[in-house]
N, C-alpha and C positions, 0 to 999 in steps of 0.2 A: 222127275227122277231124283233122287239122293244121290248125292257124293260120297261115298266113303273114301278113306284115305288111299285104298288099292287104286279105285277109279282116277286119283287127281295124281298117285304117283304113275300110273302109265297114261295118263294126259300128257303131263310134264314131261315123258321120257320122250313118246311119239314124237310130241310137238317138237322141242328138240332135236330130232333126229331128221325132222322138215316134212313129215306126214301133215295131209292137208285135213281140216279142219272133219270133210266128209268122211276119208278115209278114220279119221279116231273115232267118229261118230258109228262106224259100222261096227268098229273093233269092239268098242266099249257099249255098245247098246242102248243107242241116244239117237235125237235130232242133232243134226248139223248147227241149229240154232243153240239147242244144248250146249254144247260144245261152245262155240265163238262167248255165249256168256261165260261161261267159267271160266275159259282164256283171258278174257275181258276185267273179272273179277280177281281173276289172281295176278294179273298184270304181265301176263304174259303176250308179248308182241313179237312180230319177225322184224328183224330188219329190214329197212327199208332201202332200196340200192338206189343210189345216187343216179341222176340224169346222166343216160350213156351218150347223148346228142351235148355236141358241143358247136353252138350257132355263131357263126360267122360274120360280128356284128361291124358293120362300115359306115363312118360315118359320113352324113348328109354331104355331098359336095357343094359347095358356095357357088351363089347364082351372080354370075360375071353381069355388070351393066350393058346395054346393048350399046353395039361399037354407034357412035355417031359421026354427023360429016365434021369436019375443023371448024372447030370456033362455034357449033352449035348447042345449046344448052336445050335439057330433056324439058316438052314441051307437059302442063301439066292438063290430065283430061278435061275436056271441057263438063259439067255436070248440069243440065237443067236444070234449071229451078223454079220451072212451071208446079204448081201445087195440083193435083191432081182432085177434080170436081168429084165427088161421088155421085151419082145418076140415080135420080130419085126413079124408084120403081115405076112403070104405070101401073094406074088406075083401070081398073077392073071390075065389071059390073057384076052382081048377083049372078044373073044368066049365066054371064062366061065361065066364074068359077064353079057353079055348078055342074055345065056341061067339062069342063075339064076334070073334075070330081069325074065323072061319070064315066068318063075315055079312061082316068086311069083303073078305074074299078074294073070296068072291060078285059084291061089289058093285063092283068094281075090272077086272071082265072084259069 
């Protein structure tokens, strides 16, 4: 569609007046899309309204140390320090991987 200058001065006026982008689009004899580009291209924007939610923000309360008995000092966690063996897989014959091949082909039908 062409713009002539009637089309973008009653864009301009709609828009202003706070006609939604569909509604000029019906007016003027357009896509909706029509329309949002040439708003777009003429630098026309709405304002945007500021956040109406005002969040109530509290901070962290501080984590009190736990009461202990008199004269006890915080005891520190014990940590193994066994190294952890990795476990070699077993060993697995032809046969058995096969036959397990075959239960899971089974089981997948």
């Amino acid at each position: 569609m062409g713009w002539d200058a009637k089309d973008v001065a009653l864009l301009k006026e709609l828009w202003s007046v706070g006609q939604s982008a569909a509604q000029i689009a019906r007016r003027v004899g357009c896509s909706r899309n029509a329309v949002c580009g040439r708003l777009t291209r003429l630098g026309l924007k709405r304002g945007h309204k500021p956040p109406t939610a005002k969040p109530n923000i509290r901070p962290v309360p501080k984590r009190r140390p736990a009461l202990l008995a008199d004269g006890a000092r915080p005891v520190a966690k014990n940590v193994s320090r066994k190294k952890t063996v990795a476990r070699q897989p077993e060993e697995l014959s032809k046969r058995e991987l096969y036959a397990m091949l075959a239960d899971a082909v089974r089981n997948t039908g």
